[in-house]
LUMDRENKOL-522208 format. One record per residue: x, y, z of N, C-alpha, C, O in turn. Coordinates in steps of 0.1 Angstrom, whole numbers, padded with zeros to 4 digits, always signed. Layout:
BEGIN
XYZXYZXYZXYZ
...
***
This chain:
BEGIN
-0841-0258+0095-0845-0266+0107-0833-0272+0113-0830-0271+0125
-0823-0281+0102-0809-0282+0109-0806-0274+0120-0808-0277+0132
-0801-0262+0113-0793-0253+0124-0801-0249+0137-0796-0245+0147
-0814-0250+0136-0821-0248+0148-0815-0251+0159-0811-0245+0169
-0815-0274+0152-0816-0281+0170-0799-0279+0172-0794-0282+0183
-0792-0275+0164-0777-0273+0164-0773-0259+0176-0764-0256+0183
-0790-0252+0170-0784-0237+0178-0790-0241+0193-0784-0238+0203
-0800-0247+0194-0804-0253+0205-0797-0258+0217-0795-0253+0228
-0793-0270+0210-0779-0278+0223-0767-0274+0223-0759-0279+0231
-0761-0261+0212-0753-0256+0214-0754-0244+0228-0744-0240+0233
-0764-0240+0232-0771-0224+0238-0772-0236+0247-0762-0238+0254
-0783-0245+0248-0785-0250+0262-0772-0258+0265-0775-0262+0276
-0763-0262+0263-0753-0267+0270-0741-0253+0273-0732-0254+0281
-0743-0243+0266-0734-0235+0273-0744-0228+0286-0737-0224+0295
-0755-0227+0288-0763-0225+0298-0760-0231+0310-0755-0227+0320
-0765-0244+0306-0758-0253+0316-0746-0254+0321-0747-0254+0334
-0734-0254+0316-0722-0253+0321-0718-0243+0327-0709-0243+0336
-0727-0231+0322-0725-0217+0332-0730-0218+0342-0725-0211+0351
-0739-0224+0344-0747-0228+0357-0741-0240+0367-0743-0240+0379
-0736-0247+0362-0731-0261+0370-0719-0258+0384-0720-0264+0395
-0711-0249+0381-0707-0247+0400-0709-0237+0408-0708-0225+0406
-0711-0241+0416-0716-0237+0431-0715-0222+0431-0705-0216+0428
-0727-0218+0433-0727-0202+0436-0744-0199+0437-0752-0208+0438
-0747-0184+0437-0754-0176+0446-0769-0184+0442-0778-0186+0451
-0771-0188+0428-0781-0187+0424-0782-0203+0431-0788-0204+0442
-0777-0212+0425-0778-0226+0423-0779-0233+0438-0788-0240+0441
-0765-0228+0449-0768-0229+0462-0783-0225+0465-0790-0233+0470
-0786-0214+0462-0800-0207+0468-0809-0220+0468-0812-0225+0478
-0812-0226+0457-0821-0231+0448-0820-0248+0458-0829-0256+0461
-0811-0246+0461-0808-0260+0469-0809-0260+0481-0811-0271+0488
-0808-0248+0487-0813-0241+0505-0828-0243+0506-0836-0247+0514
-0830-0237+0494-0844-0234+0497-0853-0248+0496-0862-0249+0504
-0852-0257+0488-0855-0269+0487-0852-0275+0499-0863-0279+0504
-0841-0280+0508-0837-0281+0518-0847-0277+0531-0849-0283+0541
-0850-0266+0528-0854-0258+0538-0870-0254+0536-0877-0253+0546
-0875-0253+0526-0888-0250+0524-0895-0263+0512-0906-0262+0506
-0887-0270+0511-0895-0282+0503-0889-0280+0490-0882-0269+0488
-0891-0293+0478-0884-0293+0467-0898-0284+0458-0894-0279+0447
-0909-0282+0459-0917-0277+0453-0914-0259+0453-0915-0253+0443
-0911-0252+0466-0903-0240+0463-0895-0237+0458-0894-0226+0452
-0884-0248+0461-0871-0245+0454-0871-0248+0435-0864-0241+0427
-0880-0258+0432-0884-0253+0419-0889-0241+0414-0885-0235+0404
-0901-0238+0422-0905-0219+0419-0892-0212+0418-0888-0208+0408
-0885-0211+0430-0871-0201+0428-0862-0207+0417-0850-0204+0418
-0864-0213+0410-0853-0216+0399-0863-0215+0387-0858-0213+0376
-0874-0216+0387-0883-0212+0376-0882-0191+0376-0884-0184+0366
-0880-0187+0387-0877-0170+0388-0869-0164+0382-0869-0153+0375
-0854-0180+0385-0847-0180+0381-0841-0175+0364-0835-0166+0359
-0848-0188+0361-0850-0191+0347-0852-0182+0335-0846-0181+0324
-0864-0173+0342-0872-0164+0333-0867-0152+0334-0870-0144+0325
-0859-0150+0344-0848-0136+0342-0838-0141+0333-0833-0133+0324
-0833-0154+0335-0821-0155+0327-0830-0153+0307-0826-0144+0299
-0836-0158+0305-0846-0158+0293-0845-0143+0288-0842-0139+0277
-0848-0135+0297-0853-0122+0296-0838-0116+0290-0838-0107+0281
-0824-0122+0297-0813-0112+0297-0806-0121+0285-0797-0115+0280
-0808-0131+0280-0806-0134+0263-0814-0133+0254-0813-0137+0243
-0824-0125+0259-0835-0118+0243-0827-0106+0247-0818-0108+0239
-0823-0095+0253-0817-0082+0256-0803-0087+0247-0799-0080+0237
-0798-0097+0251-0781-0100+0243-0784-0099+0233-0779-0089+0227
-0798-0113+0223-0795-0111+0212-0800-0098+0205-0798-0095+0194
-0808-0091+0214-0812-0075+0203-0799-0065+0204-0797-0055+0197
-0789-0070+0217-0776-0060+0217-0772-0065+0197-0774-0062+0185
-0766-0076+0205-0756-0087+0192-0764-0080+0181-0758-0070+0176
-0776-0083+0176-0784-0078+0161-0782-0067+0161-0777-0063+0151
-0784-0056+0170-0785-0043+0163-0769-0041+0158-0767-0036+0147
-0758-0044+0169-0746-0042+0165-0744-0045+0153-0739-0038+0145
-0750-0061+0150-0741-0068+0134-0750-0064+0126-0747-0069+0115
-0763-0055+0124-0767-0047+0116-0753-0037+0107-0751-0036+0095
-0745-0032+0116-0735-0023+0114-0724-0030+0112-0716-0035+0120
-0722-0031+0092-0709-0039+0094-0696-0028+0097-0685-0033+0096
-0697-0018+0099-0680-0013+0105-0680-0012+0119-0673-0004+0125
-0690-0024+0127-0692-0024+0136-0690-0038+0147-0689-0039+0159
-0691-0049+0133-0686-0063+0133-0674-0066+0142-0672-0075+0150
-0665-0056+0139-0649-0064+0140-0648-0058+0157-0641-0062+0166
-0658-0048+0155-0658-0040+0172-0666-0049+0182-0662-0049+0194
-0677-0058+0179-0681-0069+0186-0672-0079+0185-0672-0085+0196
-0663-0086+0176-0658-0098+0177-0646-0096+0191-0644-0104+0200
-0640-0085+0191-0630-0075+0201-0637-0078+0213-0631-0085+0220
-0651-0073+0218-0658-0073+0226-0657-0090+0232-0651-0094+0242
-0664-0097+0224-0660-0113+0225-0652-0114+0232-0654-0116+0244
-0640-0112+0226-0629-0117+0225-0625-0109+0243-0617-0114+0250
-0630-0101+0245-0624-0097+0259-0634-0103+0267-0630-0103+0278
-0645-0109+0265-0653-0114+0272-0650-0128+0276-0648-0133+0287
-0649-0133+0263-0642-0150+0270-0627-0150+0273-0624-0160+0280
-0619-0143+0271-0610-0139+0278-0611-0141+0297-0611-0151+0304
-0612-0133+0298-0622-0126+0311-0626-0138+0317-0620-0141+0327
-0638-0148+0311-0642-0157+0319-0632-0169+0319-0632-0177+0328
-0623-0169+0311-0612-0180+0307-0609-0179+0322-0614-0186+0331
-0599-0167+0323-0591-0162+0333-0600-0166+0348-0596-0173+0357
-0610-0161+0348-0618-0163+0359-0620-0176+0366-0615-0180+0377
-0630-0184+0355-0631-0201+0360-0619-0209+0365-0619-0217+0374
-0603-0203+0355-0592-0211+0358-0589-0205+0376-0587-0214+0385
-0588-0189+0378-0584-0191+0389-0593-0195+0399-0588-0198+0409
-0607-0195+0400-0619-0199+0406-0616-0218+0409-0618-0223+0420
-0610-0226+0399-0608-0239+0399-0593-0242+0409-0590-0250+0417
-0586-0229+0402-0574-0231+0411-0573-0231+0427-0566-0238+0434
-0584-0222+0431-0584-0217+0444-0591-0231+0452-0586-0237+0462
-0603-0235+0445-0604-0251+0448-0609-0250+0466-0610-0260+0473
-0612-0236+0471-0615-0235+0487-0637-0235+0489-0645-0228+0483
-0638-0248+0500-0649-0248+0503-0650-0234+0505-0640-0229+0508
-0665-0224+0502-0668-0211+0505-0680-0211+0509-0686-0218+0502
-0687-0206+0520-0703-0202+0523-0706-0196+0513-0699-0186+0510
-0717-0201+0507-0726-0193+0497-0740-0187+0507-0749-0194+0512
-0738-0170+0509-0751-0164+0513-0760-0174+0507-0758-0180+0497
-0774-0175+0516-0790-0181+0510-0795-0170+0518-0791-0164+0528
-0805-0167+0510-0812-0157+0514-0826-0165+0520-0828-0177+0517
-0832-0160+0526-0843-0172+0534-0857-0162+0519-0857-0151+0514
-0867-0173+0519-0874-0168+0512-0890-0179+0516-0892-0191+0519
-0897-0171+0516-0913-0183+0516-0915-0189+0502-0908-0188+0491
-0926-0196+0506-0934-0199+0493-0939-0189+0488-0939-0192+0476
-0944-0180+0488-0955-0168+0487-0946-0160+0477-0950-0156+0467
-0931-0159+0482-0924-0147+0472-0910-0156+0470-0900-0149+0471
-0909-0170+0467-0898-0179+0463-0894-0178+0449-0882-0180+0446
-0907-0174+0436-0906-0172+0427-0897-0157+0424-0887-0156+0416
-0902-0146+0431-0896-0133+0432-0883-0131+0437-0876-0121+0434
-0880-0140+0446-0866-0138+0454-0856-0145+0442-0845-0141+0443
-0858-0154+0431-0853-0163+0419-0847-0147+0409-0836-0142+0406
-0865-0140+0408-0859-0134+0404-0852-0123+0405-0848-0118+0394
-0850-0118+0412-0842-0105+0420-0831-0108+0417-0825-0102+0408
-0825-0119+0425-0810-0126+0426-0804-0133+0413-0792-0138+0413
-0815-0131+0400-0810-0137+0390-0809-0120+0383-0801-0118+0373
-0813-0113+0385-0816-0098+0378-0806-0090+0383-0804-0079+0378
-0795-0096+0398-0781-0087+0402-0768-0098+0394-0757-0097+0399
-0769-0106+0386-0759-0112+0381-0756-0102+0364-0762-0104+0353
-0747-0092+0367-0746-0087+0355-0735-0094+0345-0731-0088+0336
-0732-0102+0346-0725-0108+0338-0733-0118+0331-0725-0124+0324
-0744-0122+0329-0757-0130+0323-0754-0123+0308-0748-0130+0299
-0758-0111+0306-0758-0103+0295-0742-0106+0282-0743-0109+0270
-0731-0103+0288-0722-0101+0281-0718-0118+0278-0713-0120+0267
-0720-0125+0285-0720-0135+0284-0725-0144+0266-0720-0149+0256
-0740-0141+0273-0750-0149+0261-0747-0135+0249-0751-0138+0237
-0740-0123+0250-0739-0117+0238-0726-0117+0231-0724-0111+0221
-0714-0125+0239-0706-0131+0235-0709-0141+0225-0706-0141+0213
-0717-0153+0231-0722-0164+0226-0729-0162+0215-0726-0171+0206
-0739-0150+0211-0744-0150+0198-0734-0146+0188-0734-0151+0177
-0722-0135+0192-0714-0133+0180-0710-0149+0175-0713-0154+0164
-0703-0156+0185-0698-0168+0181-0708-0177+0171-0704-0181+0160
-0722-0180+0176-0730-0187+0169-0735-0178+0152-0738-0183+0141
-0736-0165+0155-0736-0159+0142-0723-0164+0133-0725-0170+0123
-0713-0163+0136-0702-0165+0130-0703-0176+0122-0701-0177+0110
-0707-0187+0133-0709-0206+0128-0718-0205+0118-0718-0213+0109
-0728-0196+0118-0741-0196+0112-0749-0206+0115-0753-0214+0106
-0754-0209+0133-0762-0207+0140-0774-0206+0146-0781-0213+0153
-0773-0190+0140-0779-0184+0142-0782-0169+0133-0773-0161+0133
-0791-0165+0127-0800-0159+0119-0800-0141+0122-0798-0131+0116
-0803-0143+0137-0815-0129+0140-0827-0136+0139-0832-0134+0150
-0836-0144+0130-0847-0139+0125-0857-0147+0141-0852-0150+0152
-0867-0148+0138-0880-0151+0148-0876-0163+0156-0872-0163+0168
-0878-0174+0147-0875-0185+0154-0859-0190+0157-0856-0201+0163
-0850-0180+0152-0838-0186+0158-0838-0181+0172-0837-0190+0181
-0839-0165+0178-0839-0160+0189-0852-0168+0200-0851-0169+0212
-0861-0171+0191-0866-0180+0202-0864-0192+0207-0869-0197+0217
-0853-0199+0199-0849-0211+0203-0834-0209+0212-0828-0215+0220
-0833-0199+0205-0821-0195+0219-0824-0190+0230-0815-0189+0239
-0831-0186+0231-0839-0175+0248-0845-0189+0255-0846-0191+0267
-0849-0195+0246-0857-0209+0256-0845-0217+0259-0843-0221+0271
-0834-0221+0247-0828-0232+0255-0813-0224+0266-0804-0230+0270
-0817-0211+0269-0805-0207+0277-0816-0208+0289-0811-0208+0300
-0832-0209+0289-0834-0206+0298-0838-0218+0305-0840-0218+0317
-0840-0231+0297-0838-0243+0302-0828-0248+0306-0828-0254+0316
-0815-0245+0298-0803-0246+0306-0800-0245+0317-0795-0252+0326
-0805-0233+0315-0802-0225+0333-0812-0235+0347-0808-0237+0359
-0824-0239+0340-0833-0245+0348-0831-0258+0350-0836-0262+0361
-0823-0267+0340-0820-0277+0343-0813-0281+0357-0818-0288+0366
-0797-0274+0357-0792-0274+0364-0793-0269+0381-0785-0270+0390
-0809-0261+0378-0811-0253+0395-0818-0267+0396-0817-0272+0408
-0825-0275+0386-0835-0286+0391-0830-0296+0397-0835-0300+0408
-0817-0302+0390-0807-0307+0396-0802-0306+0413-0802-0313+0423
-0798-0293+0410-0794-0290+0427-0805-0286+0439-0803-0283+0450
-0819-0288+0433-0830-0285+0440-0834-0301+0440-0842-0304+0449
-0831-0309+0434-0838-0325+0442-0828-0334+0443-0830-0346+0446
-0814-0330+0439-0804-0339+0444-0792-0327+0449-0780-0327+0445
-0796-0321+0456-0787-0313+0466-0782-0324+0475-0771-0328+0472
-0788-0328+0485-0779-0339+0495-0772-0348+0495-0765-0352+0504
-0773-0354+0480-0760-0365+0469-0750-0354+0466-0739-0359+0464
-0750-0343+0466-0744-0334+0458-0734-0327+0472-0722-0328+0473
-0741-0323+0480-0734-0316+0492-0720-0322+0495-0712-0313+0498
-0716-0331+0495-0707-0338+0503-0696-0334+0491-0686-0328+0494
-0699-0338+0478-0691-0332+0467-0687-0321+0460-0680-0322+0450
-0691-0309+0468-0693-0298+0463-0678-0290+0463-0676-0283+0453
-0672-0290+0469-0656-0284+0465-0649-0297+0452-0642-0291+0444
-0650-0307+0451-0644-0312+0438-0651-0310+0425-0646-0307+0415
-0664-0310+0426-0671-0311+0419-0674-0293+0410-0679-0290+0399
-0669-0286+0419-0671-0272+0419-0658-0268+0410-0658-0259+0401
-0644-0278+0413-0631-0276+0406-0630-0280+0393-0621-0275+0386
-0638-0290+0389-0638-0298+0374-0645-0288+0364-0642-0284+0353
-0656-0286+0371-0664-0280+0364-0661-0262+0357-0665-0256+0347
-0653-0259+0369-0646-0246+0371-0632-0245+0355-0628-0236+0347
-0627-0260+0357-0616-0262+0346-0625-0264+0334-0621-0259+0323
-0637-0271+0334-0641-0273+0322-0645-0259+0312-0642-0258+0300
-0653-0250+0321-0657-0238+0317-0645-0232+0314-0645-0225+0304
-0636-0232+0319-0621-0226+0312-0617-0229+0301-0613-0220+0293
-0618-0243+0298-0613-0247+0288-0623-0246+0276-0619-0247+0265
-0638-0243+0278-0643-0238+0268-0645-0220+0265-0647-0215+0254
-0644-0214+0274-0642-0205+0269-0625-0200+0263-0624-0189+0257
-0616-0206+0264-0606-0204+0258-0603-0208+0248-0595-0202+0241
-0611-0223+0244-0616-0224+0223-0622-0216+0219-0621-0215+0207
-0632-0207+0226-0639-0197+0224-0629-0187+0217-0629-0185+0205
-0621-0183+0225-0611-0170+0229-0605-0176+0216-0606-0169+0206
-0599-0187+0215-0593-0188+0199-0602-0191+0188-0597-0191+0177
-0612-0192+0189-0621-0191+0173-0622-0175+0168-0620-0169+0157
-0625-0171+0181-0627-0155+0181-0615-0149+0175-0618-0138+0169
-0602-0152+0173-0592-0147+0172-0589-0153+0160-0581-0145+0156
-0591-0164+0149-0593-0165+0139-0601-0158+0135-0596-0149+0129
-0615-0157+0135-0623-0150+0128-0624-0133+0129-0633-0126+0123
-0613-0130+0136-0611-0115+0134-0596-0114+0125-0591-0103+0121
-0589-0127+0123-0579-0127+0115-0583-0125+0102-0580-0118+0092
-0593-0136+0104-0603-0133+0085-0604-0126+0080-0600-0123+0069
-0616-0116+0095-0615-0102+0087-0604-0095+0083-0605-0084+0077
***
């Protein structure tokens, strides 16, 4: 039960954090609230949500079937290891660049605010490698299992993660607007600096092996 609430707030705070600066999804979520009421802009982040859910049950059956195969272990930790790489490199120069940017909103009703959540959460291909980064890592810690109730407590708390922070920017968008290029740069360094402890755990635990 320990490792549960451990795998829990571990999954939902890297959810969150991936979610916290400004881009396609989160702007949307805050337009549309803006623009069609906070009651829509919750539906499009609940669309949101449940795609994101859907593409960390896909991670963890990638992650399980791979670490079924142990001469296939040291070939996912590699994978990892180019994955948080990758995002290291990205958030730092994303924080660096530090430039207000228009984020597209796509206009959407009430009628299909849930569906437009999910579309636009279903063209972010980077969701996947992501959260199947994340399971090697939490497998590693021992985490996380494979079995029933560990993958369900991780598919839920990436997908509250994710929901928290559209909730956020869907009823305090207008406190938030004015701050959105500083607030976009901290957050940009913070995600750097965790995927690059990432990027070095990963590189011990393939020294192990």
């Amino acid at each position: 039960m320990g490792h549960l609430l451990i795998l829990f707030f571990a999954t939902f705070s890297a959810a969150f954090m991936a979610t916290v600066p400004p881009g396609l999804l989160n702007m949307n979520a805050a337009k549309t609230s803006v623009e069609k009421g906070k009651l829509n802009g919750i539906i499009f982040s609940l669309g949101v949500s449940t795609v994101i859910m859907v593409q960390a049950y896909v991670a963890v059956l990638i992650s399980k079937m791979l670490h079924n195969n142990p001469n296939i272990i040291e070939i996912l930790l590699q994978i990892a290891l180019v994955v948080f790489a990758f995002f290291a490199v990205f958030f730092f120069i994303a924080a660096r660049k530090n430039k207000k940017k228009k984020v597209k909103v796509i206009k959407v009703s009430k009628k299909n605010s849930f569906f437009k959540g999910v579309l636009l959460a279903a063209l972010n291909l980077l969701t996947i490698p992501y959260y199947s980064g994340l399971n090697v890592m939490w497998n590693a810690s021992g985490w996380i299992k494979f079995e029933l109730w560990d993958i369900v407590v991780f598919v839920l708390a990436a997908g509250l993660g994710t929901f928290s922070v559209l909730y956020m920017y869907t009823v305090y968008f207008n406190k938030l607007e004015n701050k959105t290029n500083k607030f976009s740069q901290n957050s940009n360094y913070v995600l750097s600096g965790l995927m690059l402890m990432l990027f070095v755990i990963t590189i011990f635990r393939l020294l192990n092996n």
